[in-house]
C-alpha positions, 0 to 999 in steps of 0.5 A: 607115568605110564608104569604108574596108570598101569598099575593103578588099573591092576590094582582096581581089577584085583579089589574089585575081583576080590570084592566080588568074591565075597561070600553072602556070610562074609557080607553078613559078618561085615554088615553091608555090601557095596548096594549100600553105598554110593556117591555123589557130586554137585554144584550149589548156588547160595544167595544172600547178604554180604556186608547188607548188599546182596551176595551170589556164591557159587560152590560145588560139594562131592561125597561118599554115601553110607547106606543110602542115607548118610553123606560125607564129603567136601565142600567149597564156595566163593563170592562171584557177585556181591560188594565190588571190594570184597572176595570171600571163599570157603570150603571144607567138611561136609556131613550130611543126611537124607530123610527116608521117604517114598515119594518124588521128594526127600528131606535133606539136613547137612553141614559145612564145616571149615575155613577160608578167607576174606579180603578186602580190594579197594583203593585205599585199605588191603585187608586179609583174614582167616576165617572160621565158617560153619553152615549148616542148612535144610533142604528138599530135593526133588528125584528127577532121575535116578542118578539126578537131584534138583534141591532148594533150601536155606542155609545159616552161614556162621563165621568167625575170626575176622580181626580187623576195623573194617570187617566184623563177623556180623557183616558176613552171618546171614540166611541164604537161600540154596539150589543145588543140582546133584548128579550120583549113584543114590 
């Protein structure tokens, strides 16, 4: 294990000097230096309905982002308050974008695309299915810091592949309301 990590860290020393050896003609040819990128990680809350009963999920999302402006990563989230009988989580791609502008505030538009499960727990049925979800949602963020976003929004949650008598799509699709914290290098 210790032969692994050593190697690990040899191994990012060397690219990051050979990064750093770049040549601005060769940074020219390539289109971009590593100023352009960044990354960031964070934790969401969506709001919602659930099968009509309020619904609180919890998820959080980390990414690459390209030239400041485009982000993908992953995503993921989870019921932790809604219908007694019922989990649901769900995860997968994330795409996204940021709105250039100059000011405290920025515009931001993504999408989460994947799968995950609903189950049903009560005393008398046991039910679980696969599911298809896409979700994308608009939002604004305010710029606390530099390596720190505050962003409220709305998401749409589409989902797909419940095949059962108890559950249908619909009791699952609805407008959520968002806040998410993001910590990264913007």
């Amino acid at each position: 294990m210790r032969d692994k990590w050593t190697a690990s860290v040899a191994a990012v020393l060397l690219m990051s000097s050979a990064a750093g050896a770049q040549t601005p003609e060769r940074e020219a040819a390539i289109g971009a230096d590593y100023r352009d990128y960044g990354a960031l990680v964070g934790l969401d809350t969506r709001f919602g309905d659930v099968r009509d009963e309020f619904a609180v999920f919890m998820g959080a999302h980390a990414a690459v982002l390209l030239k400041h402006r485009v982000y993908i990563g992953v995503a993921g989230a989870g019921m932790v308050n809604g219908p007694s009988e019922i989990e649901m989580g769900y995860g997968g791609a994330l795409v996204g974008y940021v709105v250039p502008t100059t000011g405290l505030v920025q515009v931001t538009v993504d999408a989460l695309l994947g799968g995950g499960q609903v189950k049903l727990t009560d005393e008398i049925n046991s039910e679980r299915d696969e599911i298809f979800v896409f979700e994308p949602s608009v939002g604004v963020e305010l710029k606390l810091a530099r390596i720190l976003r505050l962003g409220f929004g709305v998401s749409y949650r589409f989902l797909g592949g419940l095949d059962n008598e108890i559950f249908r799509d619909s009791d699952f699709r609805t407008i959520n309301g968002t806040a998410t914290v993001r910590v990264g290098w913007f």
